[in-house]
N, C-alpha and C positions, 0 to 999 in steps of 0.2 A: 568487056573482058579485061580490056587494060586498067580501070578502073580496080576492078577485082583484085587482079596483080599486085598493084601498088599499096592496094588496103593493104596485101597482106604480107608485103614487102616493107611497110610502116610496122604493122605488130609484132612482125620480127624482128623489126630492127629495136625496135622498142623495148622487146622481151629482151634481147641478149645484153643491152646496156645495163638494165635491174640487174641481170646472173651476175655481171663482172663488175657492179660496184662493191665499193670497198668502205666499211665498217669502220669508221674512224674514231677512238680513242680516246677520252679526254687526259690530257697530260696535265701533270701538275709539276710544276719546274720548284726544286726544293735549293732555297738561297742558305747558303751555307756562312756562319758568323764567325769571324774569326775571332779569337781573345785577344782581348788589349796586351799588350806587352807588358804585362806586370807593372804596368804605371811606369813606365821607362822613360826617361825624355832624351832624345838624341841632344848630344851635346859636343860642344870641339873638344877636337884631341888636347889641344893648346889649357883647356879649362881641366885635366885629368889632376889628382893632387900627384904631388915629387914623390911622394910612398908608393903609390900604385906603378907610374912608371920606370920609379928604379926596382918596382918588383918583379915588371912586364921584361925589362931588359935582362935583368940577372938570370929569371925562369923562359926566355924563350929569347937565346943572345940568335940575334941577326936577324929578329923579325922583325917585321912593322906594323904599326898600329891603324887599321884600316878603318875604325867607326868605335865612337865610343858614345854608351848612356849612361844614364844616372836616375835614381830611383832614392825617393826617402822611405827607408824602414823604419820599424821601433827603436832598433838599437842603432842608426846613422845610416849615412848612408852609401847605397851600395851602389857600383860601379862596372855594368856590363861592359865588357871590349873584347871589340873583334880583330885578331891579330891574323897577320899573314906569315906564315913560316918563311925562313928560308926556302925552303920545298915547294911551297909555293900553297900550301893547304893553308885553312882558313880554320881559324879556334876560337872560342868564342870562350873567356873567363868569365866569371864575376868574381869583383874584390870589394873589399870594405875602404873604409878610408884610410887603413893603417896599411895597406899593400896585401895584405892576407886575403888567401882565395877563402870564398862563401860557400855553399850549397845550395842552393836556391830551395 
């Protein structure tokens, strides 16, 4: 009889573990690519031309120049920079060689 019991204290137990498994999913992890930076090359502040930052100074007096790049276009080339306001916010221009802001 304890025999008995036990069989059927196995097929229950057996049964209830089938009820409450769980259906798993196959995921697919999607790697997301970020764009080149327009061909930009980080470059020193020190390398910026005398145009660009007596333009930076004149159009934003009291900031600082926090990262500058450089890119060659068709028509020369253009000059991202990230300035730090007074305020303490962060601006990101782009200028030409001549000091004049671009449009990207």
């Amino acid at each position: 009889m304890k025999k008995v019991l036990v069989a059927v204290a196995m097929i229950f137990g057996l049964g209830s573990s089938v009820a409450f498994a769980q259906e798993v999913k196959e995921t697919v992890a999607v790697e997301a690519q970020q764009a080149p930076q327009d061909e930009y090359t980080k470059i020193e502040v020190s390398e910026l031309p005398q145009a660009v930052t007596d333009a930076l100074a004149k159009g934003y007096e009291g900031a600082s120049i926090k990262e500058a790049y450089a890119a060659a276009k068709s028509d020369g080339k253009v000059y991202k920079v990230v300035v730090v306001t007074k305020e303490g916010q962060e601006v990101t221009v782009v200028m030409n060689e001549k000091g004049e802001t671009v449009k990207e």
